[in-house]
C-alpha positions in Angstrom: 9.7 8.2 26.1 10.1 4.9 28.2 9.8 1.7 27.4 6.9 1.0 29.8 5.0 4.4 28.2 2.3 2.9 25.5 3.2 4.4 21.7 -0.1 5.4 20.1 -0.3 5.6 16.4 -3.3 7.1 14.3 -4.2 5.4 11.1 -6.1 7.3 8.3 -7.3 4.6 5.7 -7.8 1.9 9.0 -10.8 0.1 6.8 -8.8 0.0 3.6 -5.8 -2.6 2.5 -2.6 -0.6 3.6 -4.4 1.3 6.3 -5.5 -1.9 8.4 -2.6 -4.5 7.6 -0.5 -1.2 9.2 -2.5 -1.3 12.2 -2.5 -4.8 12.7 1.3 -5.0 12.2 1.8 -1.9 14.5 -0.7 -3.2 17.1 1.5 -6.2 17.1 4.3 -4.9 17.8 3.0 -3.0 21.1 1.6 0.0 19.9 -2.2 0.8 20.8 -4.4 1.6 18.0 -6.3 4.7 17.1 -8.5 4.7 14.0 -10.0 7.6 12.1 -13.4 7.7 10.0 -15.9 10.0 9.0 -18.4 7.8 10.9 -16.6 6.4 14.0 -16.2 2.7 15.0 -17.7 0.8 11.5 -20.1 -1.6 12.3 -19.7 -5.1 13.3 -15.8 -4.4 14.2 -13.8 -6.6 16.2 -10.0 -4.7 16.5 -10.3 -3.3 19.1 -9.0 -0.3 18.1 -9.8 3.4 19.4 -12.2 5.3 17.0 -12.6 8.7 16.5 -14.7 10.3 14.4 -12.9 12.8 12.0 -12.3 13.3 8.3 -8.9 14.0 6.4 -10.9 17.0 4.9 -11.0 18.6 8.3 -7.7 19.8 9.6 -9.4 20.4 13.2 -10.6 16.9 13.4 -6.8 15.4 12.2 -5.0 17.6 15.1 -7.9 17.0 17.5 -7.3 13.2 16.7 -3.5 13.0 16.3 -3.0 14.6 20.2 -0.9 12.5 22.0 0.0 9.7 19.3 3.6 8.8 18.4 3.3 8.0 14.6 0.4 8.8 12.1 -0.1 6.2 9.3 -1.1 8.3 6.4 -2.7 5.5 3.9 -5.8 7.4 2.4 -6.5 8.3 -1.3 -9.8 9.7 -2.5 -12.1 6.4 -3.8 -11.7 5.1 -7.0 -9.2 7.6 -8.9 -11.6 10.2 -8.4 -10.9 13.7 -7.5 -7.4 13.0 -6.8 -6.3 17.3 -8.0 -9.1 18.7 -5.7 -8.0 16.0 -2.4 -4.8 14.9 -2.0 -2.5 17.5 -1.7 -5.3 19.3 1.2 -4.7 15.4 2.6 -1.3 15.2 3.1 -1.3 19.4 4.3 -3.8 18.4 7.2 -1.6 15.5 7.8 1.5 17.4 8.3 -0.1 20.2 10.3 -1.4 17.3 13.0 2.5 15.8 13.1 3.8 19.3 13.8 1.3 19.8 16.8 1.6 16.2 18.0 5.5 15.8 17.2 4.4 11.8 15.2 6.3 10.5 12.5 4.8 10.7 9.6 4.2 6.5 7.9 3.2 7.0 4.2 2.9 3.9 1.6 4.5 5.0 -1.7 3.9 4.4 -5.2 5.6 3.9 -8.4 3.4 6.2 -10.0 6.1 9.0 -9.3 8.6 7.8 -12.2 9.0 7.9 -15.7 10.7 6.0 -18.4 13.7 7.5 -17.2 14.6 5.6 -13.9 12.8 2.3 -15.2 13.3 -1.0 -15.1 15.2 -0.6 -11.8 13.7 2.2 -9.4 16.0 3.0 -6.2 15.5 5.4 -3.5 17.4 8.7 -5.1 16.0 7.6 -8.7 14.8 10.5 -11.0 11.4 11.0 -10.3 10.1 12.2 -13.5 6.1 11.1 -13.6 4.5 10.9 -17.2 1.2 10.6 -16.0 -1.3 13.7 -13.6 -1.6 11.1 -11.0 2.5 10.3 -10.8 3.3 14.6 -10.6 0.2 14.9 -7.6 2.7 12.1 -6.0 5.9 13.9 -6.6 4.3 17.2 -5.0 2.7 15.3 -2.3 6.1 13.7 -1.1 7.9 17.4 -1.7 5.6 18.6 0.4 7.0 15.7 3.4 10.3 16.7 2.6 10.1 20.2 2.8 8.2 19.9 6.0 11.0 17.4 7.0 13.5 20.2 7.2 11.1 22.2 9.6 11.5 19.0 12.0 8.0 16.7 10.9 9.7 13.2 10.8 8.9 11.2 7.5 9.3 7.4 6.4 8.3 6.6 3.2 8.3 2.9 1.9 7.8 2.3 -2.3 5.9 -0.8 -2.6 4.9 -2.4 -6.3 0.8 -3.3 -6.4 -1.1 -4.5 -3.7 -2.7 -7.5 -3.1 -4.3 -9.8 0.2 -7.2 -9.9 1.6 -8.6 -6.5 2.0 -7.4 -5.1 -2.1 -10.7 -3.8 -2.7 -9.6 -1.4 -5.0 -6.6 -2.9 -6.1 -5.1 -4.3 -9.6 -5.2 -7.9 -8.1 -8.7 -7.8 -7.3 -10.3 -5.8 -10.2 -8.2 -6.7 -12.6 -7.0 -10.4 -12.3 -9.7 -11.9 -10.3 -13.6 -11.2 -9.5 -14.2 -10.5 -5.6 -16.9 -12.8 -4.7 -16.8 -15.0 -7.4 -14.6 -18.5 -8.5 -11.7 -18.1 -10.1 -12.7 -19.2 -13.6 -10.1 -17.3 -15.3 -7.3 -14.8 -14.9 -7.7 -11.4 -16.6 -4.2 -9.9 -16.8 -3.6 -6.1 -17.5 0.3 -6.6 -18.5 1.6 -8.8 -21.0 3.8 -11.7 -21.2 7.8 -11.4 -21.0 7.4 -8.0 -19.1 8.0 -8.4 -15.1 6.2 -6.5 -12.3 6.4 -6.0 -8.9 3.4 -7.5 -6.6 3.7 -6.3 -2.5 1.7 -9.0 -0.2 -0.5 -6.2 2.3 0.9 -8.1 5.4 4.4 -7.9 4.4 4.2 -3.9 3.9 2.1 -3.7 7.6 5.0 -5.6 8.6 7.4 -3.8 7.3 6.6 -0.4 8.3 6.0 -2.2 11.9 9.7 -3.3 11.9 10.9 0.3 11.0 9.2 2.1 13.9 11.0 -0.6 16.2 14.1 1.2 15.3 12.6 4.9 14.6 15.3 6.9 16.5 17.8 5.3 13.8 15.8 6.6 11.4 16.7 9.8 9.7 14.2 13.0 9.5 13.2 12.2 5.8 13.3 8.4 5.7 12.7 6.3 2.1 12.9 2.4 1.5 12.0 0.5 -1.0 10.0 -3.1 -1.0 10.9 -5.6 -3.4 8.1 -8.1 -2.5 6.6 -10.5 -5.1 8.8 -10.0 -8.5 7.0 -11.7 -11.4 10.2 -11.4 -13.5 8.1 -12.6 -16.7 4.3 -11.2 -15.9 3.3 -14.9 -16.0 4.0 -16.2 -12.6 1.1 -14.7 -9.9 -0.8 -16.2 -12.7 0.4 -19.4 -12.4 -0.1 -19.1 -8.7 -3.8 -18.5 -8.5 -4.2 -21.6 -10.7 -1.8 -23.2 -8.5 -4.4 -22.5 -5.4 -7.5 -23.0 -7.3 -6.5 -26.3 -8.7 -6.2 -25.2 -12.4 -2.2 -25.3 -12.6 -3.2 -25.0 -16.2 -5.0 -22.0 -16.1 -3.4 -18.9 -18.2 -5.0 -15.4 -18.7 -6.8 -13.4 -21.4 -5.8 -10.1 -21.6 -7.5 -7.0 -19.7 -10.0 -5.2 -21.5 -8.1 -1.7 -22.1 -10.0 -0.7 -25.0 -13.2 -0.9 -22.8 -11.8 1.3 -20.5 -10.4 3.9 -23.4 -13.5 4.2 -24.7 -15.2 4.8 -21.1 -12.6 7.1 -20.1 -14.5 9.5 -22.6 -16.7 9.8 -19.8 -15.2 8.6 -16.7 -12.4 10.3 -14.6 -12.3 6.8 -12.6 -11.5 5.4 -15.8 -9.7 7.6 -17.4 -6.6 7.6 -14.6 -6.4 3.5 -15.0 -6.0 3.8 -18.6 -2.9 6.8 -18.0 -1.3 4.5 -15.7 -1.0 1.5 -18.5 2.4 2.1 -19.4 3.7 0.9 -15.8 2.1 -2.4 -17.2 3.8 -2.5 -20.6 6.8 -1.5 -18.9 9.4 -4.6 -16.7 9.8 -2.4 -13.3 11.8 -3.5 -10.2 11.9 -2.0 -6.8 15.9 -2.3 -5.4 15.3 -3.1 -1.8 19.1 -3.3 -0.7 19.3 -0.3 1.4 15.8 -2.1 3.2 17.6 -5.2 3.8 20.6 -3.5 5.1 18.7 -1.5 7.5 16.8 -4.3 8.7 18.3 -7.8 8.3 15.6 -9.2 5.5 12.6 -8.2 3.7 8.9 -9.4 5.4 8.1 -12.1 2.8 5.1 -14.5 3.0 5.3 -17.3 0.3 3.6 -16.5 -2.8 1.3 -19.2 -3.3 0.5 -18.9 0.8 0.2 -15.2 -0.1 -2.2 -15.8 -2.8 -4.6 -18.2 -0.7 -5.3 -16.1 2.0 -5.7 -13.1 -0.4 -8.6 -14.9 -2.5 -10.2 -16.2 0.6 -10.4 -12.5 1.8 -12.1 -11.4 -1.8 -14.7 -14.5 -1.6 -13.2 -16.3 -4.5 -11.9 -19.3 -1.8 -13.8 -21.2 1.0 -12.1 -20.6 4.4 -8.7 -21.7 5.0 -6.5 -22.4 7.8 -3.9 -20.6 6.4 -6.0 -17.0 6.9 -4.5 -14.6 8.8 -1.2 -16.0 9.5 1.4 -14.0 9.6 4.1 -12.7 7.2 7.4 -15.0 7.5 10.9 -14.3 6.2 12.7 -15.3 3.4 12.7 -19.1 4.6 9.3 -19.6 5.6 9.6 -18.9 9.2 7.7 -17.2 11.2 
């Protein structure tokens, strides 16, 4: 491929968090934009963007759609927890069938859901992955199944992130758990616990990251993994303090998250139910080592956390509109 010959990636997932932060990043970085849904271009859009109507059920749509792109931006999950046996491994199957036919590298946002107790508090690219949870071992079979493919030529690159949060989380801990899309932030309702650290990944700053490592895809090997460090709330109280920082409450702390309620509906609710198995990655300090990232690129895309945290509540509705929306991810310094 030239430089003058226009790299075309497909995004499954282009309306969600991951999915459209991707995009943007890519679409930034000079490639042209094609985005798949069920229904075509969603209403009142203004990317852009090439859509094409297809569903990650439908292996004939994904090859159909994927002729002629360069990379494929896997970032779909089935809605709310639901499902995920029955869907995602056929997902990530169709997925690899339309980057064999196309030749694309294959972008997929990882989780932390594929380790245990084992490889905690500090998880690194060739830690054990030993999942204690259905949703973690779907995770682990759903990345063998990139590897294996991997060895049959489909290119992979895999980058871990911590949770999500900005300003498209809809379904995320940030803005389900901590704060109320939609509403002021009155209070903070945390689902860890004081004194225990997570790991909290700005949406832009993984967009931006994946953008970066496509500008240097031929150094990349076959099977590719990173991982993102991002936000690190070494004592679970400091995004906290942040959004009370932005709101104007500096002195605002948080009540804990209603686990109980959700026990007792996960009698009944599969949605449920998988948020209560994943609790123990809340009670739990763990760390994403992004060394071998930083030495493969130069720095980590970092946007300043309270900056982060603005633009990220004026996406959910809980702010008025900002100037600092949309800008985009700096480094370490605060530079663009």
């Amino acid at each position: 491929m030239t430089d003058s010959t226009p790299r075309i990636a497909l995004v499954f997932g282009a309306t969600g968090g991951i999915g459209s932060e991707t995009a943007a990043a890519l679409e930034r970085h000079g490639w042209t934009i094609r985005a798949l849904s069920r229904s075509g271009q969603p209403a009142g859009d203004t990317t852009g963007w090439e859509w094409v109507t297809g569903d990650s059920m439908d292996q004939g749509s994904i090859v159909r759609a994927a002729q002629g792109v360069q990379a494929i931006v896997h970032a779909v999950n089935p809605p709310r927890y639901a499902n995920w046996s029955r869907l995602v491994l056929p997902m990530i199957d169709h997925t690899i069938a339309a980057a064999r036919a196309s030749g694309a590298c294959i972008l997929l946002p990882g989780t932390i859901y594929n380790y245990g107790p084992d490889a905690f508090p500090v998880l690194r690219e060739d830690s054990p992955q030993r999942a204690t949870t259905h949703k973690g071992t779907i995770r682990i079979a759903l990345e063998k199944k990139l590897e294996d493919a991997s060895q049959k030529g489909v290119r992979t690159l895999i980058v871990r992130f911590g949770d999500f949060f900005g300003p498209k989380t809809g379904g995320s801990w940030f803005s389900q758990g901590l704060v109320k899309p939609g509403q002021p932030v009155k209070r903070v309702s945390s689902p860890g616990k004081q004194g225990v650290g997570h790991a909290w990944t700005y949406l832009p700053d993984a967009g931006e990251t994946f953008a970066r490592l496509m500008d240097r895809e031929d150094d990349l090997e076959t099977f590719a993994r990173f991982h993102f460090r991002g936000h690190w709330d070494a004592d679970g109280t400091q995004m906290v303090a942040a959004i009370g920082r932005v709101v104007g409450n500096p002195a605002m702390r948080s009540v804990p998250f209603p686990w109980p309620v959700l026990q007792v509906g996960g009698l009944f609710n599969e949605s449920m139910r998988e948020l209560v198995a994943v609790r123990p990655l809340w009670r739990s300090p763990i760390e994403l080592d992004n060394a071998r990232l930083v030495a493969f690129l130069g720095e980590e895309p970092h946007t300043p956390l309270d900056q982060a945290v603005r633009t990220s509540l004026v996406g959910l509705g809980c702010l008025p509109s900002a100037s600092t929306t949309g800008m985009a991810p700096r480094t370490a310094d605060g530079t663009p």
